[in-house]
C-alpha positions in Angstrom: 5.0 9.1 -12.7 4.1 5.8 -13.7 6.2 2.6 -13.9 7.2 -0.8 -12.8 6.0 -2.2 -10.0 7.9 -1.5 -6.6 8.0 -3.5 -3.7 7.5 -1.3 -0.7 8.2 -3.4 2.1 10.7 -2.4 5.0 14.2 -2.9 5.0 15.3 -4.8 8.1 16.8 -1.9 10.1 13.5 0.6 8.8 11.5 -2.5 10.4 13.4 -2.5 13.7 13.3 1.4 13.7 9.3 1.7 12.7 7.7 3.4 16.2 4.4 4.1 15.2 1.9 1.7 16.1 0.9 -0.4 12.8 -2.2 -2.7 11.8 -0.5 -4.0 9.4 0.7 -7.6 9.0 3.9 -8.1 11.0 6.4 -10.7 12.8 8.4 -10.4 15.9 10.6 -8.0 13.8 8.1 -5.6 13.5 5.6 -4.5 10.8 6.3 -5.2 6.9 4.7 -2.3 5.1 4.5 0.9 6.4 1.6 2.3 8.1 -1.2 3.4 5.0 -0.2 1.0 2.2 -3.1 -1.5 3.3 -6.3 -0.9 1.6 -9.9 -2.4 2.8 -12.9 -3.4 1.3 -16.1 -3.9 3.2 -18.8 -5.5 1.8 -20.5 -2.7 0.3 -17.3 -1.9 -1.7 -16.8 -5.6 -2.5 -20.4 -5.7 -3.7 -19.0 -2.4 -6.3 -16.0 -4.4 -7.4 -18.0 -7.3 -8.0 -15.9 -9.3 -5.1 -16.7 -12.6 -3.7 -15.9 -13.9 -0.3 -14.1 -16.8 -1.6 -10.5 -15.3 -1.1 -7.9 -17.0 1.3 -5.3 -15.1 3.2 -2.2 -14.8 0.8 -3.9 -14.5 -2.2 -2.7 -12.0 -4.9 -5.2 -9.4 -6.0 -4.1 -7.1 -8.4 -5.5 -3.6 -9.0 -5.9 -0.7 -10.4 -6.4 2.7 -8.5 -7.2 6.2 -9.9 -7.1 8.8 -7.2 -6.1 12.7 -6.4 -3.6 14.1 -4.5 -5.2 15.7 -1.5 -1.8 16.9 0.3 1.9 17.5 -0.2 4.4 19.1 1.9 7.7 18.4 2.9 9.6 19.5 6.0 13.4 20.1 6.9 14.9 18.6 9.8 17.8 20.8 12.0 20.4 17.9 10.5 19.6 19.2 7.0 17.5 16.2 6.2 14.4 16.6 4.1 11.2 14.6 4.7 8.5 15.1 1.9 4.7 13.1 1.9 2.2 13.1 -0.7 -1.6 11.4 0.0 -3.3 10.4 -2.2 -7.3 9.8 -1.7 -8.0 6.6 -4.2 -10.9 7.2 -5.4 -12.0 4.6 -8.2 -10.6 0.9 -8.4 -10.8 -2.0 -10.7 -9.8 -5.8 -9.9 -7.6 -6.7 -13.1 -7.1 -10.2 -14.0 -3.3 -11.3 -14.0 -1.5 -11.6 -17.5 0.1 -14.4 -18.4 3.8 -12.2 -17.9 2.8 -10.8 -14.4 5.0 -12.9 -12.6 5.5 -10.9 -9.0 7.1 -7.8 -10.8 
């Protein structure tokens, strides 16, 4: 399961095609992640993780996330297509300091 980092942003045309309302980061092109892959932490959970408030917008955090699959199913579509989704409830995280050879993977 595990393995190098991916980048999950949309592809242009998936961006242009996206139709469910997103409150994710976006442009005039439409969102850049799909809807789900942002993650926040309020003040209590900052307080856990031993967060300050001293971050700017655009600054790389990286973590680490241990969580259990809740739900997985997977649907066929009448043009034989198969759709499949797996969530995933995080349930413990750790702020990791970047190595020296994390270099945006």
């Amino acid at each position: 399961m595990a393995g190098k980092m991916v980048d999950l942003a949309l592809s242009e045309e998936e961006r242009a095609d996206f139709g469910v309302p997103c409150a994710l980061q976006s442009d005039d092109a439409g969102p850049i992640y799909p809807y789900g892959m942002k993650v926040c932490f309020h003040r209590a959970e900052m307080d856990k993780l031993g967060l300050e408030d001293d971050c700017d917008v655009g600054d790389i955090v990286y973590l680490r996330v241990m969580g259990t699959v809740t739900s997985v199913s997977s649907n066929k579509r009448g043009d034989g297509t198969k759709d499949s989704t797996i969530e995933v409830q995080i349930e413990k995280v750790s702020v990791l300091e970047p190595r020296p050879d994390d270099d945006d993977e």
